[in-house]
C-alpha positions in Angstrom: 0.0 0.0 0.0 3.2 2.3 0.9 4.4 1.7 -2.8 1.1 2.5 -4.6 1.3 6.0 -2.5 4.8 6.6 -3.4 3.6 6.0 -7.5 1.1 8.2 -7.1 2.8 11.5 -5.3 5.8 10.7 -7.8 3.0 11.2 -10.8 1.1 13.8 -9.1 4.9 15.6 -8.5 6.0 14.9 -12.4 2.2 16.4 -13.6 3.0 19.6 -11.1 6.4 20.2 -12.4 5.4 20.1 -16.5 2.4 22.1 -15.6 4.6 24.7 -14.4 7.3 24.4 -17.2 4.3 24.7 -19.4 3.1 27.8 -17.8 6.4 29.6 -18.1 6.7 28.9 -21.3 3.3 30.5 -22.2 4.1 32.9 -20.1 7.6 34.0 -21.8 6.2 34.0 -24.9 3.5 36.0 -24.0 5.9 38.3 -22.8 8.3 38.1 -26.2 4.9 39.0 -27.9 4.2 42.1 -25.9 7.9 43.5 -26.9 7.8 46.1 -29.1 8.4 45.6 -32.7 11.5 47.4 -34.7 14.9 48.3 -34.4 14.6 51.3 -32.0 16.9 50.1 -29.7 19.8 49.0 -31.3 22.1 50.7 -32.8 22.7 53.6 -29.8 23.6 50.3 -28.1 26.0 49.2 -30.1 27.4 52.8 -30.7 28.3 52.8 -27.0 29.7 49.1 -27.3 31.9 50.6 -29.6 33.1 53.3 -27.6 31.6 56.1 -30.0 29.7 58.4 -27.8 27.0 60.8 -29.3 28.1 64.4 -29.6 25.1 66.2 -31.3 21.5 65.4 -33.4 20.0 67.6 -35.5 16.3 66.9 -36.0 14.6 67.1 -39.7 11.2 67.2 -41.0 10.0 66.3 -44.4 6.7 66.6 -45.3 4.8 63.3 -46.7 5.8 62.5 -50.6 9.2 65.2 -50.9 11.7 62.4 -51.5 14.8 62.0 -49.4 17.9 59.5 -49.2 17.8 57.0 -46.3 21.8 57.1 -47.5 22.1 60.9 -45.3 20.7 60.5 -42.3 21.8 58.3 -39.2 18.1 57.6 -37.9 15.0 58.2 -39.9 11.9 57.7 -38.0 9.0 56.9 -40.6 5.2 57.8 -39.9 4.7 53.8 -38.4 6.8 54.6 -35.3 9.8 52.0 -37.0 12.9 53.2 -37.0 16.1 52.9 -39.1 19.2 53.2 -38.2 22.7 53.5 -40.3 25.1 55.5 -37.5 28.0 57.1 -39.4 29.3 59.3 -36.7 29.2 60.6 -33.5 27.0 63.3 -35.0 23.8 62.6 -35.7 21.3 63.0 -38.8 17.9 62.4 -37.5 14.9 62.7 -40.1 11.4 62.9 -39.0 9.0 61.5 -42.2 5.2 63.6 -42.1 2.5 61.2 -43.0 0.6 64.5 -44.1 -1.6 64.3 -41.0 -2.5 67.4 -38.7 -0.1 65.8 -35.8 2.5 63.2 -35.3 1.1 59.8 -35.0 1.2 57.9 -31.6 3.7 55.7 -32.5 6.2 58.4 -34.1 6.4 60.2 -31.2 6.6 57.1 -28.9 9.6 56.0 -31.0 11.1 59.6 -31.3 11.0 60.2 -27.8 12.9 56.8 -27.0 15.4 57.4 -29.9 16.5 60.8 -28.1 15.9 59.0 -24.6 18.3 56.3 -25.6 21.1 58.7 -26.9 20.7 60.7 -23.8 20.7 57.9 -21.1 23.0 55.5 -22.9 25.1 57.7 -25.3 26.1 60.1 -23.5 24.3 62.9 -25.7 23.5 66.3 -23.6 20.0 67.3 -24.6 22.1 70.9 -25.2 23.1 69.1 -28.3 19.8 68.3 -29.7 18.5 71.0 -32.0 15.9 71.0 -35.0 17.2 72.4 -37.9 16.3 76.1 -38.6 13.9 74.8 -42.0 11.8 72.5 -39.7 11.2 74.7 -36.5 8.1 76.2 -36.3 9.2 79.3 -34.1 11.3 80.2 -37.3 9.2 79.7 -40.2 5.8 80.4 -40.3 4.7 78.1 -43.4 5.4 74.9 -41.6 2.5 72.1 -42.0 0.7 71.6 -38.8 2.3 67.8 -38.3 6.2 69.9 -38.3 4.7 72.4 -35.7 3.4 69.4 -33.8 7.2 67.8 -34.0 8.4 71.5 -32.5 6.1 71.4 -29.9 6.7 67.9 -29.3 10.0 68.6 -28.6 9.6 71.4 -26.3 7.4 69.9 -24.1 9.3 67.6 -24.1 12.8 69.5 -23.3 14.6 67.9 -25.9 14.8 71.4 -27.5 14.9 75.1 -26.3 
């Protein structure tokens, strides 16, 4: 009688222990699937792996549909929220793409704010060294669409920018 007791707590024990390396599992990968998406995070990583710490960005606009080159910037952040990333020096090129919309969308400025978040934290950046370039601040030209005001004030609310 002893022995059928001992089978039983040793299945009972073996059940336990897959239910809870089943539940882990679901639970990591629930986890993985709440990450978010895109490479936002990498490359000011690996910029400071290298030793390369941030010295300045300059912050673009371009309005939806003017064409640019992905080739002469260091970070373009699209109207999605993804971001690119090709660092080529301790300076940094940072284009903001309009989706034509009256403001930044969500996920834009999410990804914006942790681009400049991450360069500041982890690079090394003073957020002295941030500026928008003279074209695409809104306290300089008067013409700018209402989505590049919205990147302005953004970025003044912000503090990223004075």
């Amino acid at each position: 009688m002893n022995k059928g007791l001992a089978v039983n707590s040793e299945k009972r024990n073996a059940r336990v222990v897959a239910f809870l390396i089943g539940a882990l599992t679901v639970g990591a990968a629930v986890l993985l699937y709440m990450e978010p998406r895109g490479g936002r995070g990498g490359a000011p990583l690996l910029m400071m792996e290298s030793g390369q710490q941030v010295a300045d960005v300059t912050i673009e606009f371009i309005e939806a549909g003017q064409a640019w080159r992905a080739t002469d910037y260091d970070c373009v952040v699209l109207p999605s929220g993804e971001v690119s990333w090709n660092p080529r020096s301790s300076s940094i090129q940072l284009l903001v793409v309009g989706s034509g919309s009256a403001h930044l969308s969500d996920g834009q400025a999410s990804a914006l704010i942790q681009v400049l978040g991450e360069l500041s934290h982890e690079g090394g950046l003073s957020l002295a060294n941030v500026e928008l370039a003279r074209n695409c601040d809104s306290r300089r030209v008067s013409d700018l669409s209402p989505e590049g005001r919205d990147l302005t004030t953004l970025l003044l609310r912000k503090s990223f920018i004075h």
